[in-house]
C-alpha positions as a printed Julia matrix, in Angstrom:
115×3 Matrix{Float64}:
 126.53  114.18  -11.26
 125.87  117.09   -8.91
 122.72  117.41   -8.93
 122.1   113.65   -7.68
 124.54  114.93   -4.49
 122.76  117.95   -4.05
 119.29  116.55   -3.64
 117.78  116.26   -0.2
 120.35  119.24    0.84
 116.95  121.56    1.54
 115.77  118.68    3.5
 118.6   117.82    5.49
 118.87  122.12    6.2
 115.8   121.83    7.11
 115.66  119.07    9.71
 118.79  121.03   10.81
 116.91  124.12   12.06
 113.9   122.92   13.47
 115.49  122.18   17.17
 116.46  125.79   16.98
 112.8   126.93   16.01
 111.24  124.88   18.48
 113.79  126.65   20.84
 113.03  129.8    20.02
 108.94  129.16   20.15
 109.11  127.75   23.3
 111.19  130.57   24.73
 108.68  133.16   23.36
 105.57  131.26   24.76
 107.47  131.04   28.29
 108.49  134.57   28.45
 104.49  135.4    27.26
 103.35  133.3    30.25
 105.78  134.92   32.91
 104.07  138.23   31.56
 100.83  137.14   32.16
 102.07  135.63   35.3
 103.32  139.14   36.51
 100.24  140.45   35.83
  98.11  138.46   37.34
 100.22  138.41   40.32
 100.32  141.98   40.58
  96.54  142.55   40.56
  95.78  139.92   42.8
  97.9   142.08   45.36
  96.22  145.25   44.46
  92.72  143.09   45.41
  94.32  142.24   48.85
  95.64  145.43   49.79
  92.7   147.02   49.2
  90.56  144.54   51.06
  92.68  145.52   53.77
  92.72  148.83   53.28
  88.51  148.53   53.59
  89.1   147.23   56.82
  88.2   143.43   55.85
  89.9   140.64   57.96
  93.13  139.24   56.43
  91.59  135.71   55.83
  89.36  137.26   53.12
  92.21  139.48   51.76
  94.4   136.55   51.35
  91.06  134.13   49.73
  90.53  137.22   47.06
  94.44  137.45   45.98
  94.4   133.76   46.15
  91.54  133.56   43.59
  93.22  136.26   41.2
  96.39  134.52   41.73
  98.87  132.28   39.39
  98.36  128.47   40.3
 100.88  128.03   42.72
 100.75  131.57   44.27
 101.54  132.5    47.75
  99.96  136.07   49.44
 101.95  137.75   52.24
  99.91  140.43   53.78
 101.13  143.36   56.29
 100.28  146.12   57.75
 102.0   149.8    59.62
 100.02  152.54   60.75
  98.2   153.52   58.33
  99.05  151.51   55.2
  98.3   148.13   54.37
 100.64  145.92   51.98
 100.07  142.63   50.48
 102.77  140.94   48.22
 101.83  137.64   45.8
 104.77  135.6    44.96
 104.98  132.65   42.3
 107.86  130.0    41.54
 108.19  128.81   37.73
 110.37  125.82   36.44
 110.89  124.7    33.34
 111.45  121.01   33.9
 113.48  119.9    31.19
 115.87  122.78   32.21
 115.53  122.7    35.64
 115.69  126.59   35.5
 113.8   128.6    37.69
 112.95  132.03   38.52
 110.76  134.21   40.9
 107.23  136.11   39.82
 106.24  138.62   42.03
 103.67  141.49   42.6
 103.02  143.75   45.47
 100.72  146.77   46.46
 100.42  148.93   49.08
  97.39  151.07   50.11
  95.98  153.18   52.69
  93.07  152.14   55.18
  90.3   153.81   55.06
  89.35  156.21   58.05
  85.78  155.96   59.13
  83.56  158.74   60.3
C-alpha cells in the first residue's frame, strides 16, 4: 500500500523546484549581462576620453562611445585644464520585477600637447 502513495513523489519534488531553478538561471544570466554591460560601458568611455584627449571635437567623442556603448547608453563628456573625462551611463530593468539599477563607466585622460 505504500508504494502506490509514494509514486509520483519524484515528480511532484520535481515540479516543486523548477521555479527556484529558473530563478536562479535567470539571476546568473542577468548578473552575466550587467558584467558585460560594465564593460562595455567602461571602454566606450576610455574611446571618448581619448578622442578628446587627441584633440577631436566632442561630437565625434560622444558618436565613438556611443557606438561601443550598451543599447540605451548615455556619454557625458568634460573637460579641466589639461585632462579630459568622459563618463557612459546605462539604466537596466527587469520588467517583471520592476527592479532597477545603474551601469556606469568613466575615464579620464590627458590631452595631448602639440609641438
Amino acid at each position: 500500500m505504500t508504494q502506490m502513495r509514494e509514486r509520483g513523489m519524484a515528480t511532484a519534488e520535481f515540479a516543486a523546484t523548477m521555479p527556484a531553478v529558473a530563478l536562479v538561471f535567470v539571476a546568473g544570466l542577468t548578473a552575466v549581462a550587467t558584467g558585460i554591460d560594465q564593460v562595455r560601458c567602461v571602454d566606450a568611455a576610455r574611446l571618448a576620453a581619448r578622442a578628446l584627449a587627441r584633440g577631436d571635437p566632442g561630437t565625434t567623442a560622444a558618436r565613438l562611445a556611443m557606438s561601443a556603448a550598451p543599447v540605451g547608453a548615455t556619454v557625458s563628456l568634460g573637460a579641466a585644464d589639461a585632462l579630459v573625462s568622459a563618463s557612459v551611463t546605462v539604466v537596466r530593468i527587469v520588467p517583471v520585477a520592476g527592479v532597477s539599477w545603474t551601469v556606469s563607466g568613466s575615464a579620464v585622460a590627458a590631452r595631448e600637447g602639440g609641438p
